[in-house]
C-alpha positions in Angstrom: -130.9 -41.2 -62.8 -132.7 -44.2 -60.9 -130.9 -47.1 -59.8 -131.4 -49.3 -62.0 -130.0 -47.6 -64.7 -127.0 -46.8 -62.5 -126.7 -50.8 -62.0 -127.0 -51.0 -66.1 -124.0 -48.2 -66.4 -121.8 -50.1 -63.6 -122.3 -53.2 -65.6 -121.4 -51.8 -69.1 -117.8 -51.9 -68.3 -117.8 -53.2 -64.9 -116.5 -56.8 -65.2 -112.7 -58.0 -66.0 -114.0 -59.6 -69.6 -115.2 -56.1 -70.7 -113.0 -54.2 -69.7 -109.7 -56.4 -71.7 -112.7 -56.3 -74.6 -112.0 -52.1 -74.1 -108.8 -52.5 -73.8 -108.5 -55.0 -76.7 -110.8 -52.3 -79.3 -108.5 -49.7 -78.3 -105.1 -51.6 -79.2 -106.7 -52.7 -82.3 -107.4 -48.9 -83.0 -103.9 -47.6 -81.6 -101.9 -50.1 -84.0 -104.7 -49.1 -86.9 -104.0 -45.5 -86.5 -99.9 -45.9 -86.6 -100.1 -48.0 -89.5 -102.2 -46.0 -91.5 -100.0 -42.8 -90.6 -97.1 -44.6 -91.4 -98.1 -46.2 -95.1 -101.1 -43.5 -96.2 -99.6 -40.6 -98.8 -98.6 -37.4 -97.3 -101.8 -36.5 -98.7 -104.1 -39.1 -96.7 -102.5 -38.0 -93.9 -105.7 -36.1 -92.6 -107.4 -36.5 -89.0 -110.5 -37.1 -91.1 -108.5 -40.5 -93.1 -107.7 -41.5 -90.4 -110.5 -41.2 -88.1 -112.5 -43.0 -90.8 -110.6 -45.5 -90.7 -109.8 -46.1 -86.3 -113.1 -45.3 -85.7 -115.0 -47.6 -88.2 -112.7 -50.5 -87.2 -113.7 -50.1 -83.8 -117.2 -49.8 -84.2 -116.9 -53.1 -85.3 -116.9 -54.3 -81.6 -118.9 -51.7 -80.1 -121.9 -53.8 -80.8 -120.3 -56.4 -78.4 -121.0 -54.1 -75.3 -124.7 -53.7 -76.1 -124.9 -57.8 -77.0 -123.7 -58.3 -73.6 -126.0 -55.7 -71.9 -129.4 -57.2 -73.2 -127.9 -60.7 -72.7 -128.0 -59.7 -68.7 -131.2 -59.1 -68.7 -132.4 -62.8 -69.6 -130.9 -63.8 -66.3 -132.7 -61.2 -64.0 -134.9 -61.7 -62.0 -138.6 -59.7 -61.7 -139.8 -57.3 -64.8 -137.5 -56.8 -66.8 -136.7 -53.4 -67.9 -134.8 -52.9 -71.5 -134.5 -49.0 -71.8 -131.5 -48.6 -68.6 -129.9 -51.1 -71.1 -130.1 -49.5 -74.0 -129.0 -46.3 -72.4 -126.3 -47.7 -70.9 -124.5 -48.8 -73.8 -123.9 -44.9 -74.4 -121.1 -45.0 -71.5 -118.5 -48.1 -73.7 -119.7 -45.9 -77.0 -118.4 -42.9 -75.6 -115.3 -44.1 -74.2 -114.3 -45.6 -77.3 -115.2 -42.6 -79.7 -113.3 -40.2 -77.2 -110.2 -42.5 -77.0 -110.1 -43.1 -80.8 -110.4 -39.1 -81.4 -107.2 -39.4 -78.5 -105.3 -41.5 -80.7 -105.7 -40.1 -83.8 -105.2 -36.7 -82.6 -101.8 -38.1 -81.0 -100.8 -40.4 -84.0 -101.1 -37.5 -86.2 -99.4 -34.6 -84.4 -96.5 -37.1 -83.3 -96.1 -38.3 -86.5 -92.7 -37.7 -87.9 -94.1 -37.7 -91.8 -94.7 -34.8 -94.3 -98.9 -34.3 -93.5 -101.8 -33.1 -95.8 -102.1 -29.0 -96.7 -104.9 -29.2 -94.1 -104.5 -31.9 -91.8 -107.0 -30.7 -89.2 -109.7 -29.7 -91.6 -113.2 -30.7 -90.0 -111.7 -31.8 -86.8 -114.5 -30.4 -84.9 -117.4 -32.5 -86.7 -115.1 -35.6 -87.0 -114.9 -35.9 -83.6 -118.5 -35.0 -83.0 -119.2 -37.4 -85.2 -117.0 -40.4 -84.0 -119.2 -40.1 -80.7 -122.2 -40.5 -83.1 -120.6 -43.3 -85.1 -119.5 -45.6 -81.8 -123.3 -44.3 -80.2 -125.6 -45.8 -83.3 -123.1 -48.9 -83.9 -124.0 -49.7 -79.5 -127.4 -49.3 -80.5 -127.3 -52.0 -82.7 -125.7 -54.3 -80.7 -128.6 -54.2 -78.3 -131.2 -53.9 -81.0 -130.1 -57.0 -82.4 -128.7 -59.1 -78.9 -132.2 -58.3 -78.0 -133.8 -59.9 -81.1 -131.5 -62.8 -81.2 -131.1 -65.2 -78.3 -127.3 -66.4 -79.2 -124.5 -63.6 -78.0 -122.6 -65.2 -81.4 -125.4 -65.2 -83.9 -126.4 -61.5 -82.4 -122.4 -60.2 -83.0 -122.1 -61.5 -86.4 -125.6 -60.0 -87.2 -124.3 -56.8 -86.2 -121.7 -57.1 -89.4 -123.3 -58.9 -91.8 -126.9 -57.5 -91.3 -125.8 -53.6 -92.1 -123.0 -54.4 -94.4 -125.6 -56.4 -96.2 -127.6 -54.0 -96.9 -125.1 -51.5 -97.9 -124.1 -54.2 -100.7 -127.7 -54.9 -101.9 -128.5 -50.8 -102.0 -124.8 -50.6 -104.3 -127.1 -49.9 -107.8 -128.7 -47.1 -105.1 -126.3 -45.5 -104.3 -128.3 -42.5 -103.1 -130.3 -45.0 -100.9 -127.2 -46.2 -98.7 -126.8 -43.1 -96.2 -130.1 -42.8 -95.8 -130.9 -46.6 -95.0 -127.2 -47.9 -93.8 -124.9 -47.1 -90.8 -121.8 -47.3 -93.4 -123.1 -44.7 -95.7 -123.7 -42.7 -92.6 -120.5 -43.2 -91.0 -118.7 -42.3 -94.0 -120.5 -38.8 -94.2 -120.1 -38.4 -90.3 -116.5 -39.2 -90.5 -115.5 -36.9 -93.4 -116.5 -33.9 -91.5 -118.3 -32.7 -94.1 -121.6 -32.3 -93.5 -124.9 -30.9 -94.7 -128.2 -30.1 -93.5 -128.9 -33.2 -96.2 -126.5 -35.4 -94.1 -127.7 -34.6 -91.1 -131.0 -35.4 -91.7 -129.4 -38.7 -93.3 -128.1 -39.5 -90.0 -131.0 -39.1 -88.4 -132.9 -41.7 -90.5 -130.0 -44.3 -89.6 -130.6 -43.4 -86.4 -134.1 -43.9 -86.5 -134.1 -47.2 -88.3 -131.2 -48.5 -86.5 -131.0 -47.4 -83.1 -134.5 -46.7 -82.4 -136.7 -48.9 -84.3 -134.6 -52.2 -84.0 -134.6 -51.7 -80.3 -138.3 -51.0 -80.2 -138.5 -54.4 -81.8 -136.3 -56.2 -80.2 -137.9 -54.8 -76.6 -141.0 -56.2 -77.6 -140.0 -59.4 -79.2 -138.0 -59.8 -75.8 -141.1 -58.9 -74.0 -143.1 -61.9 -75.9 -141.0 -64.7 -75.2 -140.8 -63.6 -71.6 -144.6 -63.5 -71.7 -144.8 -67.1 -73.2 -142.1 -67.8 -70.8 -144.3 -67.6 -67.9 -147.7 -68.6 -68.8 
C-alpha cells in the first residue's frame, strides 16, 4: 500500500465531522433495528428483515464518505490521483456493514419477542452481502461527487439518481437488479442467492461502481486540464 493511499484511508474517517457522521449512521441504524424488532410480526422477525431494512437505511449515507473523499481532492495540490480515493471509501463501507450486521445480530438475539421458525436462515450471505451493499452504495458516492462539483447536488444524486431508475424500470421488472443498486440490495440482503443474482450483482457493480467512477475520473481529469491551460 503506497502512501498516498494510506493518507486517502486516514482521511476517510479521520476528521471529527466524519466520524459523528459514523456515529450519527449507526444511531440511525441501532434505533431502526429496535423498532423494527419491536413492531415487525413474530414472523418478520428474521436477521434477513431486518438486515434489509438497517442496512439499506444506512447506505443511504454511505455515499456521503465517498462525496467527501473526491471533494478533497479539488483542493490538493500536484496530480491528482482519484483511484487511493476510490479505494478508500471501502474502510467507512466496511465499518458500517460490519457494525449493522453487529446490531442486528444483537437486536435480534436480545430481543425479548416470539422470533420467526428460522430466524437465522441465510445469516452467512446476509452479512456477506451487507459488506457488498455498504461497498457499491461508497462507490457511488465517489462516482457521482466526482462528476458533480457541489457536495449537496452530488448527495442527493446519490438518492434520486438510482432510486430513479428503479421507478422508471417498474413495467421491467426483470430489468431492475440487473441495472439498479435497489434491486440488487434486495437480492443481496435476502440471503438468497443464485448464480443468476450473483451475476446480477456484478452488473450493478460494474455500472455503478466501476463505470461511474471511470467517468467521473475522467470528467475530473478534464476540468483540471482546462483548469490549467
Amino acid at each position: 500500500m503506497d502512501e498516498t493511499t494510506r493518507v486517502a484511508l486516514r482521511r476517510s474517517l479521520g476528521t471529527r465531522a466524519r466520524r459523528w457522521l459514523l456515529a450519527g449512521t449507526l444511531l440511525a441504524g441501532l434505533l431502526a433495528a429496535v423498532a423494527l424488532v419491536d413492531a415487525a410480526a413474530p414472523a418478520d422477525r428474521t436477521f434477513a428483515a431486518l438486515s434489509e431494512t438497517v442496512q439499506s437505511l444506512m447506505s443511504v449515507v454511505t455515499p456521503l464518505f465517498g462525496i467527501l473523499l473526491v471533494r478533497d481532492l479539488r483542493g490538493a495540490s500536484g496530480p491528482v490521483r482519484v483511484r487511493p480515493s476510490v479505494l478508500a471509501v471501502g474502510l467507512p463501507a466496511v465499518v458500517i456493514a460490519v457494525a449493522g450486521v453487529l446490531i442486528c445480530v444483537a437486536t435480534l438475539a436480545l430481543a425479548p419477542a416470539d422470533a420467526a421458525d428460522e430466524p437465522w436462515r441465510h445469516a452467512g450471505t446476509v452479512a456477506v452481502g451487507s459488506v457488498l451493499v455498504q461497498v457499491v452504495a461508497g462507490l457511488v458516492g465517489t462516482g457521482l461527487g466526482l462528476l458533480l462539483r457541489s457536495t449537496v447536488v452530488a448527495f442527493v444524486a446519490t438518492i434520486v439518481l438510482p432510486l430513479g431508475l428503479f421507478a422508471l424500470l417498474g413495467g421491467v421488472e426483470a430489468a431492475q437488479p440487473w441495472l439498479t443498486p435497489l434491486g440488487s440490495v434486495r437480492n443481496l440482503l435476502s440471503g438468497d442467492m443464485t448464480v443468476l443474482r450473483w451475476a446480477q450483482w456484478l452488473c450493478v457493480l460494474l455500472l455503478w461502481g466501476v463505470g461511474l467512477n471511470l467517468v467521473g475520473a475522467m470528467a475530473l481529469k478534464r476540468r483540471s486540464g482546462t483548469a490549467g491551460s
